[in-house]
DRENPA-3360 file (N, C-alpha, C; in nm, 2 decimals, always signed):
BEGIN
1 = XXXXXXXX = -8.75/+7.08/-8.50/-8.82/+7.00/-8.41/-8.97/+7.02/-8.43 ~ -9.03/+6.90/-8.43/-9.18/+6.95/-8.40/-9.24/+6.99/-8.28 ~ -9.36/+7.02/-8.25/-9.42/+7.03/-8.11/-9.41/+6.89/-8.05 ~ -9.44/+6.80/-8.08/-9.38/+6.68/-7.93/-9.26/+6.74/-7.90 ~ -9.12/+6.71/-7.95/-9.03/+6.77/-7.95/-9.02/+6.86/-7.86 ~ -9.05/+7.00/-7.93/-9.04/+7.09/-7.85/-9.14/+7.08/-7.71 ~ -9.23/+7.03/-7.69/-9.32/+6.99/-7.54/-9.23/+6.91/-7.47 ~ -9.13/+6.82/-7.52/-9.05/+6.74/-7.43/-8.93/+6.82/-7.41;
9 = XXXXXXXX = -8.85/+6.93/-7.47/-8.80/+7.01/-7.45/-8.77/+7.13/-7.36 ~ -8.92/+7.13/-7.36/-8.99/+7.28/-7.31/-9.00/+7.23/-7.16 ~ -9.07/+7.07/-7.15/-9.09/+7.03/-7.02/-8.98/+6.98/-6.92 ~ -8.85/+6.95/-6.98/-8.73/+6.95/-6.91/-8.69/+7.10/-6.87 ~ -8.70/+7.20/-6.96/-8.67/+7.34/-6.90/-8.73/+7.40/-6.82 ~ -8.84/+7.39/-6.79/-8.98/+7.44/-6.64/-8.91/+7.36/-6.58 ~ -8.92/+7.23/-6.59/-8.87/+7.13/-6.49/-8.75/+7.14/-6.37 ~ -8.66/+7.18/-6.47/-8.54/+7.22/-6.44/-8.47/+7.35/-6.37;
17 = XXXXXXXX = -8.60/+7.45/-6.43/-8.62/+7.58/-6.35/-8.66/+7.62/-6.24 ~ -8.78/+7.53/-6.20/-8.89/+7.52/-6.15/-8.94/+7.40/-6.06 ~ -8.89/+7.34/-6.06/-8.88/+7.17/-6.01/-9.06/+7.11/-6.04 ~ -9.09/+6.96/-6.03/-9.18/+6.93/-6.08/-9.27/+6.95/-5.99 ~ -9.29/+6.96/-5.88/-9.45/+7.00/-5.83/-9.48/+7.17/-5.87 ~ -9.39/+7.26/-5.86/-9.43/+7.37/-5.94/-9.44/+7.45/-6.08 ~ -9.41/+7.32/-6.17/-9.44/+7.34/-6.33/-9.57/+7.31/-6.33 ~ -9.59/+7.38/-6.41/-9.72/+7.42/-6.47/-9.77/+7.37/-6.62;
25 = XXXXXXXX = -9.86/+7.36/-6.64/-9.88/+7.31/-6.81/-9.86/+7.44/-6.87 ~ -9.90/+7.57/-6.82/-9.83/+7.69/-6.90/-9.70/+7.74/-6.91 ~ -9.66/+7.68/-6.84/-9.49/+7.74/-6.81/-9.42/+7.60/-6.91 ~ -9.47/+7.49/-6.91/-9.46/+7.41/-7.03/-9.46/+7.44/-7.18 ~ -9.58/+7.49/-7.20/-9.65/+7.56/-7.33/-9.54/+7.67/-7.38 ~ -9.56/+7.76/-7.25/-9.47/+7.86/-7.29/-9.31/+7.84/-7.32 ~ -9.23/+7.74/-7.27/-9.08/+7.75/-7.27/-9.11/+7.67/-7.40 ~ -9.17/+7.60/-7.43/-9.20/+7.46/-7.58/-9.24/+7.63/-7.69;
33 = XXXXXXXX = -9.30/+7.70/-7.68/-9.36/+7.78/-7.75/-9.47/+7.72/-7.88 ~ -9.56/+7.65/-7.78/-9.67/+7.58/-7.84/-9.80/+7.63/-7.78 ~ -9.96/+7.56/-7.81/-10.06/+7.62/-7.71/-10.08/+7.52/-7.64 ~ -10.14/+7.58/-7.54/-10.13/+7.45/-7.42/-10.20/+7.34/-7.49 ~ -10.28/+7.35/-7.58/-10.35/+7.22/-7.65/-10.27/+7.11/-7.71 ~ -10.19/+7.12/-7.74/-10.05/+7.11/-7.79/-10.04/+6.95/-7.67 ~ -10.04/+6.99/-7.56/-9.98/+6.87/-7.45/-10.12/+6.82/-7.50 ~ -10.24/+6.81/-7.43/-10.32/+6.71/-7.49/-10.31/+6.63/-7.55;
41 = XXXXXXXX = -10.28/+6.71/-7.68/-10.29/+6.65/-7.82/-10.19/+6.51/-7.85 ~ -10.03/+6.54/-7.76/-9.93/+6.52/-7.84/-9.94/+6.34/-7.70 ~ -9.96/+6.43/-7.59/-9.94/+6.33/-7.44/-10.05/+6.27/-7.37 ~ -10.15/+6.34/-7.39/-10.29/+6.33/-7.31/-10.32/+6.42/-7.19 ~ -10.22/+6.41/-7.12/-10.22/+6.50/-6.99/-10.06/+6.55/-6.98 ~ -10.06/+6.67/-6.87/-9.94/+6.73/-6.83/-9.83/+6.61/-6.77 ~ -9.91/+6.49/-6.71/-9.82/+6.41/-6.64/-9.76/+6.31/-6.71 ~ -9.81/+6.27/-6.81/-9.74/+6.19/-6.86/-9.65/+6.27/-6.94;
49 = XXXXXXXX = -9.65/+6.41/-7.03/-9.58/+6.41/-7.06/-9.43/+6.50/-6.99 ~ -9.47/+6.51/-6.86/-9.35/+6.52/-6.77/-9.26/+6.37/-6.74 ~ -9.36/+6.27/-6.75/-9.33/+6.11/-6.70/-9.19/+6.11/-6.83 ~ -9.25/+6.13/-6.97/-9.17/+6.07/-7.04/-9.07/+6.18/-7.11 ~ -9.07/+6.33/-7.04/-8.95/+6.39/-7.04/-8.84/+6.38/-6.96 ~ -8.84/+6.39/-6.86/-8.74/+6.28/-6.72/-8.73/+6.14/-6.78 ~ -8.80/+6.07/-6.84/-8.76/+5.95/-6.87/-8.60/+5.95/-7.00 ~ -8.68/+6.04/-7.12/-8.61/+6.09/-7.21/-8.46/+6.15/-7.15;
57 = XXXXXXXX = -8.47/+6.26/-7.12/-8.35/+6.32/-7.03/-8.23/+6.23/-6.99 ~ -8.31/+6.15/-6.86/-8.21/+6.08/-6.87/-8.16/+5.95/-6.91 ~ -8.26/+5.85/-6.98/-8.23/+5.80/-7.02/-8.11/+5.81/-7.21 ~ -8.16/+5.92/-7.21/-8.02/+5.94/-7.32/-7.92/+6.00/-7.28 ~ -7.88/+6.04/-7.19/-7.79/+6.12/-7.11/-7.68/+6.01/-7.03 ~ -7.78/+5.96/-6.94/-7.70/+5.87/-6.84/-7.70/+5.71/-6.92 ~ -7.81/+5.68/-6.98/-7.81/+5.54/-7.07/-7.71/+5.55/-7.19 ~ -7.66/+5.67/-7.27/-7.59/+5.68/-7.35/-7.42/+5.66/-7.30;
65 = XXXXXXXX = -7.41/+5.76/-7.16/-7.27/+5.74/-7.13/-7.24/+5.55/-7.15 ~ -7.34/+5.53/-7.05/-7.29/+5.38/-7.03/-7.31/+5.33/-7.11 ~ -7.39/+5.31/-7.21/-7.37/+5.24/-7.37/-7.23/+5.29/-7.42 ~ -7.17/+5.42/-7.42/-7.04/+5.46/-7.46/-6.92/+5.35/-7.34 ~ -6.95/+5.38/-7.31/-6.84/+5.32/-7.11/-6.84/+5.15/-7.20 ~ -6.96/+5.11/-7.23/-6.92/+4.92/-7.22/-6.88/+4.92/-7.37 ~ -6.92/+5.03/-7.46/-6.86/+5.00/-7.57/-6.71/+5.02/-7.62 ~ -6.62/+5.12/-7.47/-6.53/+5.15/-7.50/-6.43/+5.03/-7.43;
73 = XXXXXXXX = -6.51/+4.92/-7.35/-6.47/+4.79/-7.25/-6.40/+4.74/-7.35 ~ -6.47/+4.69/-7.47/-6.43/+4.57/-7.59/-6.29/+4.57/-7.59 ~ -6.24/+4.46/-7.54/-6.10/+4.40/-7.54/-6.07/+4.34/-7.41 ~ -6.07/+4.41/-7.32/-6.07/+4.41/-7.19/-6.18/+4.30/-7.11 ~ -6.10/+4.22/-7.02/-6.17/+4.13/-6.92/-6.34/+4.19/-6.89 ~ -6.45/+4.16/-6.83/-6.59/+4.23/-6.81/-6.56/+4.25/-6.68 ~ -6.48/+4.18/-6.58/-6.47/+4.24/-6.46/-6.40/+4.40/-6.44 ~ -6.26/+4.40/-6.54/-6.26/+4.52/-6.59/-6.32/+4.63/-6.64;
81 = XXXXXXXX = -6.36/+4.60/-6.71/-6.51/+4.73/-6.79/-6.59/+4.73/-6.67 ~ -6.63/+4.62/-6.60/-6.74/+4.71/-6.51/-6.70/+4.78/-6.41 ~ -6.54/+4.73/-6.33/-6.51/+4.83/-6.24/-6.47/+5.00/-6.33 ~ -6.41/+4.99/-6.45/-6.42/+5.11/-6.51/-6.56/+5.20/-6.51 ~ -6.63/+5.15/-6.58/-6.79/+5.17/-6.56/-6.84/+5.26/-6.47 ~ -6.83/+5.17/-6.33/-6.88/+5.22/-6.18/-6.79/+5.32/-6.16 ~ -6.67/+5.36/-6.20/-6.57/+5.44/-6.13/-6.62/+5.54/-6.19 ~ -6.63/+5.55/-6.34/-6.71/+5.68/-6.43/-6.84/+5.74/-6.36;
89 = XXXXXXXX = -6.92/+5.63/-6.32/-7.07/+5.69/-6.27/-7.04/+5.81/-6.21 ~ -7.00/+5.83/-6.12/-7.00/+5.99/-6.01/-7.00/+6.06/-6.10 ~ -6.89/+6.10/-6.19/-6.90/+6.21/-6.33/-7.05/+6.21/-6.38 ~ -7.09/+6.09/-6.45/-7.18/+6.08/-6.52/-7.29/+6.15/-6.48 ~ -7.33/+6.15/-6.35/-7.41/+6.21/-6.19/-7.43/+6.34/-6.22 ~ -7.28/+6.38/-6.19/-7.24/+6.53/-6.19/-7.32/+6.64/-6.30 ~ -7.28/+6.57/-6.45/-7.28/+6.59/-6.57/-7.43/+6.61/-6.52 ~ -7.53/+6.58/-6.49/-7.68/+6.53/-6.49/-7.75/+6.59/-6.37;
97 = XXXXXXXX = -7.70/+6.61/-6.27/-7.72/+6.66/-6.14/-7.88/+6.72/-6.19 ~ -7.91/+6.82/-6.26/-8.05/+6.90/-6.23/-8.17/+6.76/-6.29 ~ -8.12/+6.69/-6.38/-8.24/+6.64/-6.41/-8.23/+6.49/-6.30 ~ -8.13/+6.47/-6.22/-8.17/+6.35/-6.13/-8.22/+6.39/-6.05 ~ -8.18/+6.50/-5.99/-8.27/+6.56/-5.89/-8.45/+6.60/-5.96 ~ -8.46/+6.62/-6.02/-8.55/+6.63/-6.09/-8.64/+6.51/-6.06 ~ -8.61/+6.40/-6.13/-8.59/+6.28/-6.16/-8.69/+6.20/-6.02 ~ -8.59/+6.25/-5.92/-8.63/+6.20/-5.77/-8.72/+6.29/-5.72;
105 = XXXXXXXX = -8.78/+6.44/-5.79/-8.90/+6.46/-5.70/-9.05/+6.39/-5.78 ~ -8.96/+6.33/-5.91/-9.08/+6.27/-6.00/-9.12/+6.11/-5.96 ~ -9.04/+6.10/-5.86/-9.05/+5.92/-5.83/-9.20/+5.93/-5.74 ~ -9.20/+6.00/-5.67/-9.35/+5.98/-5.58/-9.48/+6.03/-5.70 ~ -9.47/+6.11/-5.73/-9.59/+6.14/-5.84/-9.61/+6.03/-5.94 ~ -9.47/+5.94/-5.97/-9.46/+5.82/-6.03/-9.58/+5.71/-5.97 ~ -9.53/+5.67/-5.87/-9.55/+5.59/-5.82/-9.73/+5.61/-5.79 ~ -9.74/+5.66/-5.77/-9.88/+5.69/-5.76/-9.98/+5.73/-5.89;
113 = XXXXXXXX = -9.91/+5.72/-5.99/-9.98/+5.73/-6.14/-9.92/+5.62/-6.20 ~ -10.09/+5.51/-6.19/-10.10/+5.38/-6.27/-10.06/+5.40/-6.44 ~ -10.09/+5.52/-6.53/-10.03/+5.54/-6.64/-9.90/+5.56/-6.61 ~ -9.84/+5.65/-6.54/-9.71/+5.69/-6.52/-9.62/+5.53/-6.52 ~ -9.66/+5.47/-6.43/-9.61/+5.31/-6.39/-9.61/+5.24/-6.52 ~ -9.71/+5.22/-6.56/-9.71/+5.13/-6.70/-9.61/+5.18/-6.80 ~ -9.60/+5.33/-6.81/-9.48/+5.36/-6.95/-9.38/+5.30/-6.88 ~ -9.34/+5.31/-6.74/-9.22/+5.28/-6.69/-9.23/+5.15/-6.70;
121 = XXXXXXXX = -9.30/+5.06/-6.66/-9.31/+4.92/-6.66/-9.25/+4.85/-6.82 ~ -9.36/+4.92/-6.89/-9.29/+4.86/-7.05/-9.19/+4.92/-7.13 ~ -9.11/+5.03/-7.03/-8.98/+5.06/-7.13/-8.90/+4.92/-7.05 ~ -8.89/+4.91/-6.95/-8.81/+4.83/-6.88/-8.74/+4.71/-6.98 ~ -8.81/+4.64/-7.05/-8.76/+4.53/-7.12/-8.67/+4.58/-7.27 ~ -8.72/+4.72/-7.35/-8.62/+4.76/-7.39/-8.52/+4.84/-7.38 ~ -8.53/+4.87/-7.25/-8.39/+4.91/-7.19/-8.28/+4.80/-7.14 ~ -8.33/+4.69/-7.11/-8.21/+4.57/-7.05/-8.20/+4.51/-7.19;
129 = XXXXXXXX = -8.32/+4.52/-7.33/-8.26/+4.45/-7.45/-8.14/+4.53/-7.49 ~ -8.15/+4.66/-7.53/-8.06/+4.74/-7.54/-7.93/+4.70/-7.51 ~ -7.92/+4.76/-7.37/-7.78/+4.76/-7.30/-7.74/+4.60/-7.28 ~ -7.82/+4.52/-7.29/-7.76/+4.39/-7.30/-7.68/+4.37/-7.45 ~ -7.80/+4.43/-7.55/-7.68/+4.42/-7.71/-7.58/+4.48/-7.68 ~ -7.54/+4.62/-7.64/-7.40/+4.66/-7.65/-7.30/+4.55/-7.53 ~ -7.36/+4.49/-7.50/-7.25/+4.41/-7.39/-7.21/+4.29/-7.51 ~ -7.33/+4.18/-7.55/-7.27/+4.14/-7.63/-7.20/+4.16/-7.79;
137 = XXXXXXXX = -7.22/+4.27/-7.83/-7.12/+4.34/-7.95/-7.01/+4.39/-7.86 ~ -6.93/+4.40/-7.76/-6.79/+4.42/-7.71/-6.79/+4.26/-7.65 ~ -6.85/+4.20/-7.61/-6.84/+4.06/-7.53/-6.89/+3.97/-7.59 ~ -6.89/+3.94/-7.72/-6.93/+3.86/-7.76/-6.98/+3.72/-7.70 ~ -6.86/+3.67/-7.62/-6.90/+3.54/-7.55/-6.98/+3.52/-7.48 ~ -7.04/+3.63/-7.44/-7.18/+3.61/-7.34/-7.29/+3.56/-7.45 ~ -7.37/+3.47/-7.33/-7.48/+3.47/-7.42/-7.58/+3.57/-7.39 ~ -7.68/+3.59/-7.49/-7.84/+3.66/-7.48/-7.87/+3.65/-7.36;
145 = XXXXXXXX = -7.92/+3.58/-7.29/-7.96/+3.61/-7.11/-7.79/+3.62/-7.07 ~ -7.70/+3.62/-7.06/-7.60/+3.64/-6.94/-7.62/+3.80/-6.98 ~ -7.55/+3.86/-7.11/-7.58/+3.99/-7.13/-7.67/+4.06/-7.06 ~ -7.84/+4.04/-7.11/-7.96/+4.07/-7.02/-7.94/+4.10/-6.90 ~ -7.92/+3.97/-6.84/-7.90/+3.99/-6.70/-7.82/+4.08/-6.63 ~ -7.71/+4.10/-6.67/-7.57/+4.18/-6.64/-7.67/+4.34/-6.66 ~ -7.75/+4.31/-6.77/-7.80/+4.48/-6.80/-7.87/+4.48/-6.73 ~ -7.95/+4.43/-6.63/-8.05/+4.40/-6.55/-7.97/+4.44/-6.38;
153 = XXXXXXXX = -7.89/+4.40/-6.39/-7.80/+4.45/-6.27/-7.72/+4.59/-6.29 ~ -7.69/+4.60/-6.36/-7.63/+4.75/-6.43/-7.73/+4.82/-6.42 ~ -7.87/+4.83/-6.41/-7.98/+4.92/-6.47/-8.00/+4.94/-6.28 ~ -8.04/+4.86/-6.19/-8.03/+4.83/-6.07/-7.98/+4.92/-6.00 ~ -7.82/+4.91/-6.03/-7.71/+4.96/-6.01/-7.72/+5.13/-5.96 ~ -7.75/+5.17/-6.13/-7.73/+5.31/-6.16/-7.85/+5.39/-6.08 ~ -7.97/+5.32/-6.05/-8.10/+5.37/-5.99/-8.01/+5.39/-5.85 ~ -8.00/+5.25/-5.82/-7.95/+5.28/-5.71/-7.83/+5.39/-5.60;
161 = XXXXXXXX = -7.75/+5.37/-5.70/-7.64/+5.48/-5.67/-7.64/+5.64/-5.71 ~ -7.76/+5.58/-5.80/-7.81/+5.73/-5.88/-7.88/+5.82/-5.76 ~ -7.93/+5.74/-5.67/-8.03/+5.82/-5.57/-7.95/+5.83/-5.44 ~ -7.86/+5.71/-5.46/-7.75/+5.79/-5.34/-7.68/+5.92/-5.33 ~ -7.63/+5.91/-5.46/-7.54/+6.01/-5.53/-7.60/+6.12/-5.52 ~ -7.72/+6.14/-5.54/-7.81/+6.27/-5.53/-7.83/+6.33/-5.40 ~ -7.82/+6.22/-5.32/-7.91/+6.28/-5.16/-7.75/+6.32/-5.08 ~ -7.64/+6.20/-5.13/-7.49/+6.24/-5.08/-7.38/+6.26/-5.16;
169 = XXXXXXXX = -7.37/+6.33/-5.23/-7.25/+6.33/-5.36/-7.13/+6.32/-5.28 ~ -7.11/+6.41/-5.16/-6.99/+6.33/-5.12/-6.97/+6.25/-5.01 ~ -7.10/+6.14/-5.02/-7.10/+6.04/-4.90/-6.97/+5.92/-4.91 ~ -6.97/+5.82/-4.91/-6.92/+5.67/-4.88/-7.00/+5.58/-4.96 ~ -6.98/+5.65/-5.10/-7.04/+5.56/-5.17/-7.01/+5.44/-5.26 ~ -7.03/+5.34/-5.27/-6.87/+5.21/-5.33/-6.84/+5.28/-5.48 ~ -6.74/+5.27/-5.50/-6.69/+5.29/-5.63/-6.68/+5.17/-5.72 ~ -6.63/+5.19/-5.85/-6.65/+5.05/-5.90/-6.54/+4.95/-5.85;
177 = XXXXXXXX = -6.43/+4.96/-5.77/-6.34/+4.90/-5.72/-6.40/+4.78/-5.62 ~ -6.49/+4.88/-5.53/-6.54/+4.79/-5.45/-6.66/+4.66/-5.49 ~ -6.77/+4.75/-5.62/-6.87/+4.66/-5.63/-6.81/+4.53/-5.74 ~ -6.68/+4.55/-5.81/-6.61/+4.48/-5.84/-6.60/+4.33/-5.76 ~ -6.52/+4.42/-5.63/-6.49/+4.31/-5.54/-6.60/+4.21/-5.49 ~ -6.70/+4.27/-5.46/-6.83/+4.24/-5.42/-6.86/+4.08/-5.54 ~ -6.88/+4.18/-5.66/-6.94/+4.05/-5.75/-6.82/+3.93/-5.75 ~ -6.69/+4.01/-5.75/-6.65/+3.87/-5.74/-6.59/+3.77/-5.64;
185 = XXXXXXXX = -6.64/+3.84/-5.52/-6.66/+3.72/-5.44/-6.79/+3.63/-5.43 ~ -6.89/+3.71/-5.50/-7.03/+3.64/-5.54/-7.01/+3.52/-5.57 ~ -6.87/+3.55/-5.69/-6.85/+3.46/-5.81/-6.74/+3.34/-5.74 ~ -6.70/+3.39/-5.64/-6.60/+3.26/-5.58/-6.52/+3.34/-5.66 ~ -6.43/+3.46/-5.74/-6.29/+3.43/-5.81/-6.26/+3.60/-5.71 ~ -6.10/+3.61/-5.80/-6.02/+3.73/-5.74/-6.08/+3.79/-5.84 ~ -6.04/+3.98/-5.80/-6.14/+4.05/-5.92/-6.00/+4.07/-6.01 ~ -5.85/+4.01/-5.99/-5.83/+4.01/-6.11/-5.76/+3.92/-6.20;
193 = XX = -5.87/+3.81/-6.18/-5.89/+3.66/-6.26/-5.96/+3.70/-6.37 ~ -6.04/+3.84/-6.38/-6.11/+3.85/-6.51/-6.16/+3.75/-6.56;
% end
């Protein structure tokens, strides 16, 4: 690994240790085993490059399962795959727990860092291109925006439940059975008209 690398490495493990208002750019430095110049150099400041180790984290973690989940759909109806999908998430949660939590003490420091916002703002469009390709390589029949869009609600989804999941893991929270039902009474059909 090089030092970016290891700084995005280093800043998930303080993070993780330590939660994000009490990481430090040295306790960074030190777990990366870089000099603190190093973040500068590689990020500009400590914040962004905490912005885009939480981003990293979980978007290869929790964005990978579910690229795995719709790629394992191919064959199967899409009302199928997605109630399978949603039923997986809790696992996927579990598996993830320190860095969502994590995750969610980074949402207010987010929000209030106009840099922080903009990386988030412009991954946005290739995270729904992404997950929209793997929908149409298993679903071919969709088109380019239906895919999109489906990844656009899927992306929704996971925030959404992702922050439920964290504040109640064992609340009342819908499984994919229900948000199944849900879309497809959206859609006027039964959910197993697929």
């Amino acid at each position: 690994m090089g030092n970016r690398e290891d700084l995005l490495a280093g800043a998930r493990k303080a993070i993780v240790e330590r939660g994000v208002a009490k990481t430090t750019a040295r306790d960074i430095a030190a777990a990366a085993g870089v000099s603190l110049a190093a973040i500068g150099y590689h990020f500009g400041s400590k914040e962004q490059l905490i912005t885009e180790a939480l981003a990293d984290a979980l978007g290869n973690a929790i964005g990978d399962s579910m690229e795995a989940m719709i790629r394992d759909s191919g064959g199967t109806p899409l009302i199928t795959g997605f109630t399978e999908l949603w039923n997986a998430m809790p696992r996927v949660f579990a598996e993830n727990r320190d860095s969502m939590v994590a995750s969610m003490e980074n949402l207010v420091r987010v929000a209030r860092s106009p840099e922080s916002k903009n990386f988030f703002t412009d991954a946005l469009p290739t995270i729904y291109r992404e997950m929209g390709a793997a929908l149409r390589e298993t679903h071919p029949e969709l088109t380019i925006e239906q895919a999109e869009s489906i990844a656009q609600m899927y992306f929704v989804l996971v925030q959404g439940l992702g922050v439920l999941w964290v504040i109640a893991p064992n609340g009342a929270l819908p499984d994919g059975n229900r948000l199944a039902e849900a879309v497809s009474a959206l859609a006027g059909v039964s959910p197993g008209a697929g």
